[in-house]
Phi, psi and omega in degrees: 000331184294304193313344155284301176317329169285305210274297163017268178285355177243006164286315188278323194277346188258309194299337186267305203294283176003289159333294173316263208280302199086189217013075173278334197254012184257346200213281202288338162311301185281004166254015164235003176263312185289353198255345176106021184279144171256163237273017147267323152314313186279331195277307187331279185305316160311295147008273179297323167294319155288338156317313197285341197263334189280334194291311178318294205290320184278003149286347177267219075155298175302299172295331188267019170082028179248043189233102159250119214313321200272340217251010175260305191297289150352270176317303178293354173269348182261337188279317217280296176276009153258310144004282197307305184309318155334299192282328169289321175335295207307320182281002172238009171246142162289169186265348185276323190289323180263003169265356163280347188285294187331287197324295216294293225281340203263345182260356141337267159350279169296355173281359197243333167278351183260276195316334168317345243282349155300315193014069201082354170242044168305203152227023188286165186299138156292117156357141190296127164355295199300320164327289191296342187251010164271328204285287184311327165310303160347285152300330202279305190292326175296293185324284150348260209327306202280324187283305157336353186237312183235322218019344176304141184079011173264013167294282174351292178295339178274303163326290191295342164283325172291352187249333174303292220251289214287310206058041195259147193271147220277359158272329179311297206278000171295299173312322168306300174319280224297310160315307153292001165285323202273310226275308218274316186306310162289356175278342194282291205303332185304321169292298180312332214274301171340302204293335173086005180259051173240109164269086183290210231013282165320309209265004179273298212286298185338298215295323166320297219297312156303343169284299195288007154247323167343256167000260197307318153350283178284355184282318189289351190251312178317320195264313195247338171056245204309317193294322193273300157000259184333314173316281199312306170290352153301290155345310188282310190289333192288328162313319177262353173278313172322284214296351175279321196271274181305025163051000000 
């Protein structure tokens, strides 16, 4: 039972900044490493609980009309196939080379989100379709590429490219994140599932919990967009430059 009392309540807090944001997965890993999982179980079992909470924020995100199908469907088969590449990267590079790039890159980032303040709700003009939907594929393949190699934050980083590069205003490029997030999270969760590393009790009771930060999450980026956002993706990066610095 502790092990429900730990993860839970830092599930539903990882499932709302998620929503929000991306790095969600900065607050439900280590809480599911604190409960005392051991850590293929816990990458499993996260999986499944998050999944169930992304399926939610991109249906709302859908139903209020900010997902648009072909250039999220799209974008998410180039994150899918940067993923694969990633993940080979990853077996001829050490991981110390991209968490020192990280050290360089991330207070970068966050100086361009504190100086940003429009951030996607700007009112300069959008991008032609065509455009926007090479910029975001783009994006989608780097982004893929990182999370296959490394991942913390990469919701995070696909937002600020889509709202930066695409120039899509920040309910558009959240709903595209939540798709491509819900794509690569069933491609994951479907192996561990194979692989037998889910503890589904857990990661079922988790995953409530994570729906309902899902849920009030996206209720919050739907009303306030821009106010909330923004904060929150500040949060995340600093949050990952600590976890980045303490290895």
């Amino acid at each position: 039972m502790y092990q429900y009392l730990i993860v839970c309540p830092l599930v539903f807090l990882a499932g709302f900044v998620d929503s929000i944001a991306g790095g969600g997965g900065l607050i439900s890993l280590p809480a599911f490493m604190a409960a005392g999982i051991p850590p293929h179980f816990a990458l499993g079992t996260n999986k499944l609980s998050s999944t169930l909470g992304t399926i939610i924020s991109t249906a709302r995100y859908a139903k209020n009309g900010f997902i648009q199908i072909k250039l999220s469907v799209l974008s998410a088969l180039c994150a899918i196939v940067g993923s694969v590449i990633g993940a080979h990267l990853s077996l001829l590079a050490s991981e110390q080379v991209l968490k020192a790039m990280m050290v360089v890159i991330l207070p970068i980032v966050a100086f361009y989100v504190f100086k940003n303040k429009n951030f996607g709700d700007s009112k300069e003009e959008s991008l032609p379709e065509r455009k926007t939907l090479f910029i975001s594929m783009g994006a989608a393949l780097v982004v893929g590429c990182y999370d296959g190699f490394y991942g913390p934050g990469t919701g995070t980083f696909l937002l600020l490219l889509l709202t930066g590069l695409a120039k899509m205003n920040v309910r558009n490029a959240s709903g595209t994140t939540k798709v491509i997030n819900l794509s690569s999270n069933i491609a994951a969760l479907v192996t561990f599932l194979i692989n037998g590393k889910v503890m589904i009790p857990l990661g079922l009771a988790a995953g409530v919990f994570c729906i309902a930060g899902h849920y009030i999450g996206s209720g919050l980026v739907l009303k306030n967009g821009l106010k909330i956002v923004r904060p929150v993706v500040f949060v995340v990066l600093l949050c990952l430059f600590v976890k980045i610095i303490k290895g």
